[in-house]
Backbone as a chain_set.jsonl record, in Angstrom:
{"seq": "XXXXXXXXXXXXXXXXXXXXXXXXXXXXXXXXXXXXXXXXXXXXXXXXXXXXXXXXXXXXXXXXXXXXXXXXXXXXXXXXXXXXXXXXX", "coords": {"N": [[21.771, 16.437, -9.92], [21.489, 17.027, -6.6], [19.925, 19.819, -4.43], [18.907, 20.792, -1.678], [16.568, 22.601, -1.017], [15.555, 20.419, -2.961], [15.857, 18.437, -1.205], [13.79, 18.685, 0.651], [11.398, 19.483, -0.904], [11.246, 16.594, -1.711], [10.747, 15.615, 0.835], [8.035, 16.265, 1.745], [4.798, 16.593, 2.931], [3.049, 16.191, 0.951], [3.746, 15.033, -1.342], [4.788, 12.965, -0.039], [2.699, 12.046, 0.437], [1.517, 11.415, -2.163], [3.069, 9.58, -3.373], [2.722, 6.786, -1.228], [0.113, 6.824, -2.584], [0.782, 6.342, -5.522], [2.334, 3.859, -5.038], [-0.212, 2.473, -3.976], [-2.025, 2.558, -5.789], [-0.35, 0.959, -8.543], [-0.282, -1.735, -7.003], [-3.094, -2.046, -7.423], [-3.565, -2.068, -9.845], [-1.467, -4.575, -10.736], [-2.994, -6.212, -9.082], [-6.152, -6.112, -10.496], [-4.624, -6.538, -13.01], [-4.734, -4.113, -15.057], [-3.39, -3.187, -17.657], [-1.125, -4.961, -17.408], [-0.115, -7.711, -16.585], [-1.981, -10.229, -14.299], [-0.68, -10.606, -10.953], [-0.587, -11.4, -7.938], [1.42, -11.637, -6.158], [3.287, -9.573, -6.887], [1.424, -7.117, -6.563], [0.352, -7.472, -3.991], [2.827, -6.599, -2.753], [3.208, -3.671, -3.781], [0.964, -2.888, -2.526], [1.894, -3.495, 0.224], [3.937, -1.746, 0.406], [2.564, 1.222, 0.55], [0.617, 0.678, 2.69], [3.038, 1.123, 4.51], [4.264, 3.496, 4.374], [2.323, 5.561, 4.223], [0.371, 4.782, 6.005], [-2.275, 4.055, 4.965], [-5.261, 3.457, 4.796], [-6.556, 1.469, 3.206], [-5.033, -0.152, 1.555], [-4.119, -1.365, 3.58], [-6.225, -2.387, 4.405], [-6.677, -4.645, 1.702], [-3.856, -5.575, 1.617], [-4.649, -7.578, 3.961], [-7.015, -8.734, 2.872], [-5.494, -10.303, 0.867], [-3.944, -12.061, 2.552], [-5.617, -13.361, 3.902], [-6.852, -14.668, 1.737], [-4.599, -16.459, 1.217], [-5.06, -18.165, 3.027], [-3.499, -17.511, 5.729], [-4.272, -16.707, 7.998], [-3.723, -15.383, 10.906], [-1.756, -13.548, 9.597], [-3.176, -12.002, 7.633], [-4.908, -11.251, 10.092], [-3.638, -9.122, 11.486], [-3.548, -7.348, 9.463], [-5.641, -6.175, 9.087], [-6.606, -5.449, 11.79], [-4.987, -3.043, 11.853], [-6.049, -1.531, 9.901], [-8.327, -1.265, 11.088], [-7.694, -0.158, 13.253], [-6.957, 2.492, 12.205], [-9.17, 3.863, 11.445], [-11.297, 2.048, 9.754], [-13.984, 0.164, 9.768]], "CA": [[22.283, 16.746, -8.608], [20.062, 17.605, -5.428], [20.41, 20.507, -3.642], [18.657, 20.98, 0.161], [15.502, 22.566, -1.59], [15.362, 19.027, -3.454], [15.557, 17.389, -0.614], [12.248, 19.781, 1.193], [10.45, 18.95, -1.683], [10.267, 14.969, -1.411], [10.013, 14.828, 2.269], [6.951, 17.271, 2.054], [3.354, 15.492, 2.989], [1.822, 16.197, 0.012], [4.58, 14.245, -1.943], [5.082, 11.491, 0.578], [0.821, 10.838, 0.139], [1.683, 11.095, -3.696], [4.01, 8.266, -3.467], [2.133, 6.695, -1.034], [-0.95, 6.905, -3.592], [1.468, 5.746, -6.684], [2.233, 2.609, -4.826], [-1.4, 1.601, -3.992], [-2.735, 2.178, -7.674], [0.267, -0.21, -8.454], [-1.259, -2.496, -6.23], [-4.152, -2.048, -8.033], [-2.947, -2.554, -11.608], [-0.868, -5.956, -11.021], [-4.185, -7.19, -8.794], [-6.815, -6.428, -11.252], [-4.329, -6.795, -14.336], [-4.517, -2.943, -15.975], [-2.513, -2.914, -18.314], [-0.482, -5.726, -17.102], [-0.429, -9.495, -16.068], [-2.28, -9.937, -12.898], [0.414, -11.185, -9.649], [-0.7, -11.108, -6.643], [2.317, -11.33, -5.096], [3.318, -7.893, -6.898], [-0.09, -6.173, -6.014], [0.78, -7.154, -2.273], [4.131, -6.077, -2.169], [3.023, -2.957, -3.499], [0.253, -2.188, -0.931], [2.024, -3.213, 1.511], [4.456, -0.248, 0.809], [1.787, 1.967, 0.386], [0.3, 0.476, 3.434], [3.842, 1.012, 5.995], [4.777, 4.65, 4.113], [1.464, 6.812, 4.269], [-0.678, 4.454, 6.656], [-3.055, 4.224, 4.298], [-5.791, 2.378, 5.146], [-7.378, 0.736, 1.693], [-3.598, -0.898, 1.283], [-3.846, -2.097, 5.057], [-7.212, -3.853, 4.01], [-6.209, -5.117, 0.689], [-2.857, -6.901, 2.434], [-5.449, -8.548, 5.069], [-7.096, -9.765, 1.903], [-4.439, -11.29, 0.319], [-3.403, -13.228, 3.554], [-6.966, -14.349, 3.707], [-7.051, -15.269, 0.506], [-3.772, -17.861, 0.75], [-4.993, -18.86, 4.139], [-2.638, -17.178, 6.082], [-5.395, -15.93, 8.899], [-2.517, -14.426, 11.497], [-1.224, -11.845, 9.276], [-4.447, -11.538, 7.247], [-5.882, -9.942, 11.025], [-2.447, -7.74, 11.865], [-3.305, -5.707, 8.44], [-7.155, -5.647, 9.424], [-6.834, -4.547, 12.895], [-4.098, -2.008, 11.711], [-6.721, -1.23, 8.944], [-9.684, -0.675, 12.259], [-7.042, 1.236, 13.995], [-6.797, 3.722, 11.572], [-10.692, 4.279, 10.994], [-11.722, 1.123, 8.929], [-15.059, -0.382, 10.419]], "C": [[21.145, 17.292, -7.755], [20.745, 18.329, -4.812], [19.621, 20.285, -2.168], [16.937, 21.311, -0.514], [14.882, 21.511, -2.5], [14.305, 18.119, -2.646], [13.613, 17.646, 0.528], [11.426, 18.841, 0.811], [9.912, 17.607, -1.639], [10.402, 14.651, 0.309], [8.728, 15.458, 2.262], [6.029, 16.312, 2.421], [3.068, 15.251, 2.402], [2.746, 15.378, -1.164], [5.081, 12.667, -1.64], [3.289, 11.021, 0.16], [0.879, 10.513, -1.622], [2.196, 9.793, -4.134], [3.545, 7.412, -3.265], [0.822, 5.967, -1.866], [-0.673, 5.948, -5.055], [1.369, 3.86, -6.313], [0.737, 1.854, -4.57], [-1.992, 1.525, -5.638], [-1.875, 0.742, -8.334], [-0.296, -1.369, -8.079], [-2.397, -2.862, -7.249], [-4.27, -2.931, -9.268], [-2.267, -3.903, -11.824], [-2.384, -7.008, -10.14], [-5.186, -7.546, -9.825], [-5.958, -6.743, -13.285], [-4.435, -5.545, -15.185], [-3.961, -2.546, -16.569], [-0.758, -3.808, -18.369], [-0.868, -6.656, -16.657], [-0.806, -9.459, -14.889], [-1.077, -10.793, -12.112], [-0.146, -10.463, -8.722], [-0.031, -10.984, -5.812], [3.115, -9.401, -5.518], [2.145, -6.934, -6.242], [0.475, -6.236, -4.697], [2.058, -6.239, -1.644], [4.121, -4.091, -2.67], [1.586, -2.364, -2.39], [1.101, -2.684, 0.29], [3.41, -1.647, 1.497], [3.599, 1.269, 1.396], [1.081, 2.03, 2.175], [1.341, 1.261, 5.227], [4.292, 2.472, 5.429], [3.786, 5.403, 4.448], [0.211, 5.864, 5.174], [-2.14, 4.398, 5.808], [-4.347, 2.522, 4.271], [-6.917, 1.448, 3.963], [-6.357, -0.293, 1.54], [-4.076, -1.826, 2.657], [-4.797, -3.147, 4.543], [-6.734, -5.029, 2.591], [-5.125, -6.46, 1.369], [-3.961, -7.807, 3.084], [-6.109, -9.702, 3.765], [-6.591, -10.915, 1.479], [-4.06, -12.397, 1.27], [-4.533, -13.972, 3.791], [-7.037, -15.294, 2.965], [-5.706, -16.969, 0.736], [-3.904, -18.472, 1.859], [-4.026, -18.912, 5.49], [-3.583, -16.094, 7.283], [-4.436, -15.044, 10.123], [-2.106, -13.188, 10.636], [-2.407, -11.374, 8.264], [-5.066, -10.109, 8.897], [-4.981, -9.128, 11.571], [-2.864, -6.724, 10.817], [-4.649, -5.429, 8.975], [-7.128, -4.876, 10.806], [-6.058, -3.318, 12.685], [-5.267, -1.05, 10.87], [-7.698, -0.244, 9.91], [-9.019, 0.207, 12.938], [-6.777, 2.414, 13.08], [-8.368, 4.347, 11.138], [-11.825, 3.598, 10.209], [-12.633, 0.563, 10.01], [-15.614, -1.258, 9.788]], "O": [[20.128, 17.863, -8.149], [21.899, 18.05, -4.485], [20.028, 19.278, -1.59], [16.128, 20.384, -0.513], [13.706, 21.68, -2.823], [13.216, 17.563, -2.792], [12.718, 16.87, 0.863], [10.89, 17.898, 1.394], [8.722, 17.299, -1.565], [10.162, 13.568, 0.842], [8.112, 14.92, 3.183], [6.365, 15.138, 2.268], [2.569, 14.126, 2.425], [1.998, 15.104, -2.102], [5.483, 11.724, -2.322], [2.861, 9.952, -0.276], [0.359, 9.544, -2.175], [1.796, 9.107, -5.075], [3.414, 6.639, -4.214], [0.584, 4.762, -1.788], [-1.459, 5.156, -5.576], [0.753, 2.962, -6.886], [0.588, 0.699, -4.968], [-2.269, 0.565, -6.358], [-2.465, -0.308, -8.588], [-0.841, -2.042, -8.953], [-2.472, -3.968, -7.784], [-4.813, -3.999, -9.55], [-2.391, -4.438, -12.926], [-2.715, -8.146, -10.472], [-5.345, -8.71, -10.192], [-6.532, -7.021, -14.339], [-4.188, -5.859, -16.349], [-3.712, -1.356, -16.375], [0.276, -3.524, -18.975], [-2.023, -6.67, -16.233], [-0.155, -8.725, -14.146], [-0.55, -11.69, -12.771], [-0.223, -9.238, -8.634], [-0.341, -10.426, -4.76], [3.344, -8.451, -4.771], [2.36, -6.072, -5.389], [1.036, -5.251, -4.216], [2.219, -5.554, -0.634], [4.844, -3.296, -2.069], [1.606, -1.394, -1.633], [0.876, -2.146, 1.374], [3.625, -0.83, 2.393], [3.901, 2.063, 2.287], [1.021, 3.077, 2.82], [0.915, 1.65, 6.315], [4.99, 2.902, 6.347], [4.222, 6.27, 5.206], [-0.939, 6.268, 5.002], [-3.108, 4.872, 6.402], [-4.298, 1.334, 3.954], [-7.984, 0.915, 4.267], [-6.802, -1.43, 1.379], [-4.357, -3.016, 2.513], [-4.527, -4.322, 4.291], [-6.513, -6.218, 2.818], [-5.35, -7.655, 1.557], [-4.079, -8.911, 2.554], [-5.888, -10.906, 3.641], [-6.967, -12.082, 1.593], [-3.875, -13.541, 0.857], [-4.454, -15.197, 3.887], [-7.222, -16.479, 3.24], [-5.955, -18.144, 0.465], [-3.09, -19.371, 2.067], [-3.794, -19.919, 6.159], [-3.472, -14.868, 7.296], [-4.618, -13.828, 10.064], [-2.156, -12.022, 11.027], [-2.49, -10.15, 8.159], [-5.395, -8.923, 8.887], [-5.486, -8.243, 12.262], [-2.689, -5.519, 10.994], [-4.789, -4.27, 9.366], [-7.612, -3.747, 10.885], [-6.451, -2.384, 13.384], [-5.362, 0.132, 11.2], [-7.893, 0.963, 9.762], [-9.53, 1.277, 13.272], [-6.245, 3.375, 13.635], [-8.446, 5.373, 10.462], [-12.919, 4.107, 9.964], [-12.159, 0.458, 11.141], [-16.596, -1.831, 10.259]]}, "num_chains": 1, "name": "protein.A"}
């Protein structure tokens, strides 16, 4: 059961960047295969959480990747410029 102090706790910052953080490693782990089968379509679908929950701009690039990668140049440059708008050069 959740009480009110529950609920504090996972909206906090430092819990939403945790999450955040969880989902890009994810990302990580189904791209390069760590401990699991590589999918690229998992890897994407977790950065792009990672990417639209904590703005996180390593996820933002990563997605751009991926749309690169299948030739998909339109939403490849929505995650990159999202990526430059957040501090990516």
């Amino acid at each position: 059961m959740c009480n009110s102090s529950d609920t504090k706790i996972a909206n906090s910052p430092g819990i939403q960047q945790f999450i955040t953080d969880c989902n890009f490693n994810l990302g990580q782990m189904f791209q390069f295969g760590y401990g699991v089968e590589r999918d690229s379509k998992l890897s994407v679908k977790y950065y792009k959480r990672a990417a639209m929950m904590g703005k996180h701009v390593k996820a933002y690039q990563k997605c751009g990747d991926y749309y690169y990668s299948i030739n998909d140049k339109r939403s490849a440059m929505t995650f990159y410029r999202k990526a430059a708008e957040l501090g990516d050069l």
